[in-house]
TISEGU-877191 format. One record per residue (C-alpha): x, y, z; residue in three letters; residue number from 0. Coordinates in steps of 0.2 Angstrom, whole numbers, plus 5000, padded with zeros to 4 digits. Layout:
xx=X yy=Y zz=Z rest=ALA nr=NUM
...
END
This chain:
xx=5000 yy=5000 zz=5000 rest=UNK nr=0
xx=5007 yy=5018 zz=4995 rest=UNK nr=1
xx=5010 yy=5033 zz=5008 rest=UNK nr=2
xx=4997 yy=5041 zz=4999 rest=UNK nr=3
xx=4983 yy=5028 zz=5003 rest=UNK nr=4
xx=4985 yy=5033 zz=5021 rest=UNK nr=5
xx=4977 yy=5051 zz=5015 rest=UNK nr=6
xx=4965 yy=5044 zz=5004 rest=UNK nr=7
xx=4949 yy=5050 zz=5012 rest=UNK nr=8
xx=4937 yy=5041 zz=4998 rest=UNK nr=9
xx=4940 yy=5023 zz=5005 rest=UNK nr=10
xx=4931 yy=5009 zz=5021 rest=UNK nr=11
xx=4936 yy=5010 zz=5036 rest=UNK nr=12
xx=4946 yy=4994 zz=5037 rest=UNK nr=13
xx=4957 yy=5000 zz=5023 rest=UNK nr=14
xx=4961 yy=5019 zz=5031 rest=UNK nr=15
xx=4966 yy=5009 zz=5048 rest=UNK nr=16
xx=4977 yy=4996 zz=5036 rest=UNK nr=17
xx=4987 yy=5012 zz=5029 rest=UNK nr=18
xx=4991 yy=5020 zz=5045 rest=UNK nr=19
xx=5000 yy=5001 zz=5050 rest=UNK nr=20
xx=5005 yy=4994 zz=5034 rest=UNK nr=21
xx=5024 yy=4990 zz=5034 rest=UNK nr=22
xx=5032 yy=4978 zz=5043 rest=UNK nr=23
xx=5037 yy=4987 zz=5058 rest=UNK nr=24
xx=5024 yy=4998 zz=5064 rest=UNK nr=25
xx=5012 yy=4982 zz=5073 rest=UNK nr=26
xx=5028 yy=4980 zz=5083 rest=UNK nr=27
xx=5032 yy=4997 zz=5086 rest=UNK nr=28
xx=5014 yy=5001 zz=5093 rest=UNK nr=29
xx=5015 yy=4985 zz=5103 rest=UNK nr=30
xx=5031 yy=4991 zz=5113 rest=UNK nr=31
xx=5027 yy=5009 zz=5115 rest=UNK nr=32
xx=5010 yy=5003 zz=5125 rest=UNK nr=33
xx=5019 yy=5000 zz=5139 rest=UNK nr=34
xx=5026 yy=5017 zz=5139 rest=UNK nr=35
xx=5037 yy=5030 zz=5131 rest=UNK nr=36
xx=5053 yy=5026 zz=5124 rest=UNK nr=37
xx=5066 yy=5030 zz=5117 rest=UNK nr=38
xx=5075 yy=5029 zz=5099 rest=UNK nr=39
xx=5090 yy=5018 zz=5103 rest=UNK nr=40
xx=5079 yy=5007 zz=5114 rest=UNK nr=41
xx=5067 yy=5002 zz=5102 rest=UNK nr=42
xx=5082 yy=4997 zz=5090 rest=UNK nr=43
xx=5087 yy=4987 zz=5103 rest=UNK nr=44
xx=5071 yy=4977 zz=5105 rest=UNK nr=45
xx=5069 yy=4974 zz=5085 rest=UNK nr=46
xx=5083 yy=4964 zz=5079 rest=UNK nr=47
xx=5084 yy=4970 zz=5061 rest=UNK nr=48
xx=5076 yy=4987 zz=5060 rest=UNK nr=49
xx=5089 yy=5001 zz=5054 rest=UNK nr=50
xx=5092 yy=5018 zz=5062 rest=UNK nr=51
xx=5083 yy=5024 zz=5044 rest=UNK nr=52
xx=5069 yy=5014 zz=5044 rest=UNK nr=53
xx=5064 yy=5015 zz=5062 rest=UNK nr=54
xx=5067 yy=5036 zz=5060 rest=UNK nr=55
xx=5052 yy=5034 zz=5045 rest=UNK nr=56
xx=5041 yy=5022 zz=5052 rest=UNK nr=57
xx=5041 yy=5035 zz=5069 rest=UNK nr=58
xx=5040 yy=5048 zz=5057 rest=UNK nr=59
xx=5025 yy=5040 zz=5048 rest=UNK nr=60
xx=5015 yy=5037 zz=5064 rest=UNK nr=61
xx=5018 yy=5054 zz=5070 rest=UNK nr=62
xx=5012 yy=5062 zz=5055 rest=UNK nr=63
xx=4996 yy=5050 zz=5057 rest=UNK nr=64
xx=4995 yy=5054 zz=5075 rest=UNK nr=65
xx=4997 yy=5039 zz=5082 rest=UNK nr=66
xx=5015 yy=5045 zz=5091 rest=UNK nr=67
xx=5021 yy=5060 zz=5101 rest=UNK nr=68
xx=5039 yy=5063 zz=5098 rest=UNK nr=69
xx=5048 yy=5075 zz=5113 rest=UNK nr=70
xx=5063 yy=5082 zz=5111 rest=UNK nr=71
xx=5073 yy=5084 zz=5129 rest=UNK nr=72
xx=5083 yy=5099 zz=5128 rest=UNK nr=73
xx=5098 yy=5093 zz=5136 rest=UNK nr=74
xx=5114 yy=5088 zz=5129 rest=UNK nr=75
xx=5115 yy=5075 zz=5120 rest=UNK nr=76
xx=5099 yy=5078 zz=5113 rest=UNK nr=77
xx=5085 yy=5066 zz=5121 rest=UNK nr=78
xx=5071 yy=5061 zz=5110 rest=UNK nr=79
xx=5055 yy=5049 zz=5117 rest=UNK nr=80
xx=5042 yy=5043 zz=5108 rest=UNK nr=81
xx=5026 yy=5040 zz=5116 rest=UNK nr=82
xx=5009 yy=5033 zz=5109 rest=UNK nr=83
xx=4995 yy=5046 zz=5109 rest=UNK nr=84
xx=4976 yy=5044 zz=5114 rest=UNK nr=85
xx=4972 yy=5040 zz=5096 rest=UNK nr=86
xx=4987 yy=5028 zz=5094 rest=UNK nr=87
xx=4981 yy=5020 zz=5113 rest=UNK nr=88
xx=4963 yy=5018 zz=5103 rest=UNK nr=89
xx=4971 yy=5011 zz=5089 rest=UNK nr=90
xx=4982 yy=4999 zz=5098 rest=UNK nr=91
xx=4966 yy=4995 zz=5109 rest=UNK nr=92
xx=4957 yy=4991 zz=5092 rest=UNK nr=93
xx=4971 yy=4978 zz=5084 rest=UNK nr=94
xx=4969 yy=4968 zz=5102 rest=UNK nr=95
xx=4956 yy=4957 zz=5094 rest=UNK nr=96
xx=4964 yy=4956 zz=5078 rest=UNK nr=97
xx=4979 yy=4950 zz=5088 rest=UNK nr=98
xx=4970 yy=4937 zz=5097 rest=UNK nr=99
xx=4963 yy=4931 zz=5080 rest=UNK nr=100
xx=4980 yy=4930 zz=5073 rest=UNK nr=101
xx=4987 yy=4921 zz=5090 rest=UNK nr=102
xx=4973 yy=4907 zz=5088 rest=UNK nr=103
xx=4978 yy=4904 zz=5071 rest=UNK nr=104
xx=4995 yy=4902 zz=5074 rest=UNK nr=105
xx=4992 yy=4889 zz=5087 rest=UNK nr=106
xx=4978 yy=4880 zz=5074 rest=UNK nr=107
xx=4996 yy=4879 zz=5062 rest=UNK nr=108
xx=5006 yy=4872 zz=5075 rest=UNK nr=109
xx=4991 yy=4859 zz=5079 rest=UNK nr=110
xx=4990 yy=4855 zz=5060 rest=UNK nr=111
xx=5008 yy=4852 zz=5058 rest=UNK nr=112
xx=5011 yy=4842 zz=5075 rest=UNK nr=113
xx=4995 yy=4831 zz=5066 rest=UNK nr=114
xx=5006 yy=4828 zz=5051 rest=UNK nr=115
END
């Protein structure tokens, strides 16, 4: 799905919610800033895999969408945190269910191939 989808005012529900997520890291990122603000280096830490640049857009992305605040200590060295905001909470909040689905289905795979 394109950046420009998650403008796109002229589509269902399901698929403006999808553009504001799509990508592979933004699920986890949500998912680890509902526990609390964090910072940049931390979150690198807990995603094995995601680059500086990547995790600098994704932030970026979901601030522009509203789903993150991004404050900027003004000490030296610069301290940034990221925290979710209430319409980033509402959105984690909405996915809980979507993430139960997706937790039953893996265990339904693991059943099907311990049957095989």
């Amino acid at each position: 799905m394109t950046r420009s989808r998650a403008q796109d005012t002229n589509v269902c529900g399901v698929t403006a919610a999808i553009a504001v997520i799509d990508g592979k890291w933004k699920t986890a990122l949500l998912w680890l800033l509902e526990t609390g603000p964090r910072r940049p280096g931390e979150l690198r830490r807990l995603l094995p895999g995601l680059s500086e640049k990547v995790l600098t857009q994704a932030l970026r992305e979901m601030e522009a969408d509203g789903l993150v605040h991004r404050e900027v200590h003004n000490v030296l060295p610069l301290k940034t945190v990221y925290s979710l905001t209430p319409f980033g909470q509402d959105l984690s909040e909405a996915l809980a269910p979507l993430s139960d689905w997706g937790h039953r289905r893996l265990e339904r795979l693991t059943e099907a191939q311990s049957a095989s």
